[in-house]
Every structure is written in C-alpha cells, then in structure tokens.
SEDO-891140 format. One record per residue (C-alpha): residue number from 1; x negated, y, z negated. Coordinates in Angstrom, 2 decimals, padded with zeros to 5 digits, always signed. Example, Ala and Ser with C-alpha at 12.3 -4.5 7.8 and 13.67 -1.06 7.14 Angstrom:
VEXBA, pos, east, north, up
VEXBA, 1, -012.30, -004.50, -007.80
VEXBA, 2, -013.67, -001.06, -007.14
END
This chain:
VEXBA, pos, east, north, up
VEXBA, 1, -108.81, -103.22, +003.93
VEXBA, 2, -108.73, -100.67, +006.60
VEXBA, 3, -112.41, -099.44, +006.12
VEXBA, 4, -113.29, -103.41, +006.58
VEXBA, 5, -111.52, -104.21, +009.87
VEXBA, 6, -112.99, -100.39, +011.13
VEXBA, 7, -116.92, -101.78, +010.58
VEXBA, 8, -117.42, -103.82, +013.65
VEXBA, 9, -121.01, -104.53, +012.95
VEXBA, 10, -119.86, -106.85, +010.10
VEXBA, 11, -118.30, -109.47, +012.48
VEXBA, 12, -121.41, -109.50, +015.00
VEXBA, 13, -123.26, -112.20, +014.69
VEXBA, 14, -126.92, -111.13, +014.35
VEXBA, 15, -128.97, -113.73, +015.55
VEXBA, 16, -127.28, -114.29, +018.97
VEXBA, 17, -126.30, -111.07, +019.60
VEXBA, 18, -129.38, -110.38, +022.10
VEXBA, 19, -128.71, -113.73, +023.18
VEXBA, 20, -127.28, -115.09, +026.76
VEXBA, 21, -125.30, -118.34, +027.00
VEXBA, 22, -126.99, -121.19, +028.55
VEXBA, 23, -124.24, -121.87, +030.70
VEXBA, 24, -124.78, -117.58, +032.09
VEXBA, 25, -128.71, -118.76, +032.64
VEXBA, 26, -127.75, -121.79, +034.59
VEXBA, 27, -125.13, -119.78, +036.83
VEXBA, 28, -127.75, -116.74, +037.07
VEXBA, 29, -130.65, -118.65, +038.14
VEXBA, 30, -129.03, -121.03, +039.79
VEXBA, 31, -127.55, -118.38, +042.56
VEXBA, 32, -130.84, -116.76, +042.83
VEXBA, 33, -132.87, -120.19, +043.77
VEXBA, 34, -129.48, -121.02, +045.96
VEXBA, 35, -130.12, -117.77, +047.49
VEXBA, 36, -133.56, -117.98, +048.66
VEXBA, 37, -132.66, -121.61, +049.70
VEXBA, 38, -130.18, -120.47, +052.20
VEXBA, 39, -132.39, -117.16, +053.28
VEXBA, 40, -135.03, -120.54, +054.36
VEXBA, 41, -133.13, -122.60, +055.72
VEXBA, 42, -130.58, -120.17, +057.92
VEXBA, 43, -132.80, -117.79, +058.77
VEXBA, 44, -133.01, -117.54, +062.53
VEXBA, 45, -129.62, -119.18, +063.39
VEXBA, 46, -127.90, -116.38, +063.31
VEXBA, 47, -127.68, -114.93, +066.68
VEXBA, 48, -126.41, -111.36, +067.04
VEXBA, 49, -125.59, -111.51, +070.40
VEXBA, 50, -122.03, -110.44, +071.46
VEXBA, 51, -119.84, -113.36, +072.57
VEXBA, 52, -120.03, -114.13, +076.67
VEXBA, 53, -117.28, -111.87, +078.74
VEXBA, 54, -114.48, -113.76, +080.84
VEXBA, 55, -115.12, -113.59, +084.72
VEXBA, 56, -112.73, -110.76, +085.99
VEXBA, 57, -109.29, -112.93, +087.53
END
C-alpha cells in the first residue's frame, strides 16, 4: 500500500501532462496582445516632466 501511494508517476495523467489549460492560454495571450495595445495607444502621453513649482509668497 505504501510502495503505491510513494509512485507518483502512477497518478499523472499522461496525455495532458505537457499540456496548458485553455483558460492559462487565454489569460497568457490575452495580457501580451493587452500589452502591446496599451504600449500603442499610451505611448507619448506620458510626460516626465516634474510638476510646475508654487510662486515664492
């Protein structure tokens, strides 16, 4: 009984086990095309430029 629950590669299931979940695809992809969509779009509206200083009182 012991030498059973010590064998993990029994309880693997072979022909998913190289395998990623759809759902992991959709997420992985979908930040990388969401990424490049907001590199487009924002690129150049961000201004570096330190905030204006107050006038001295």
């Amino acid at each position: 009984m012991a030498e059973e629950l010590d064998n993990i590669e029994a309880f693997e299931a072979k022909e998913t086990s190289r395998k990623l979940p759809v759902g992991w695809l959709i997420l992985f992809w979908g930040l990388i095309i969401w990424g490049i969509y907001y590199f487009i779009v924002n690129n150049g509206r961000v201004s570096q430029s330190p905030p204006p200083l107050r006038g001295g009182d």
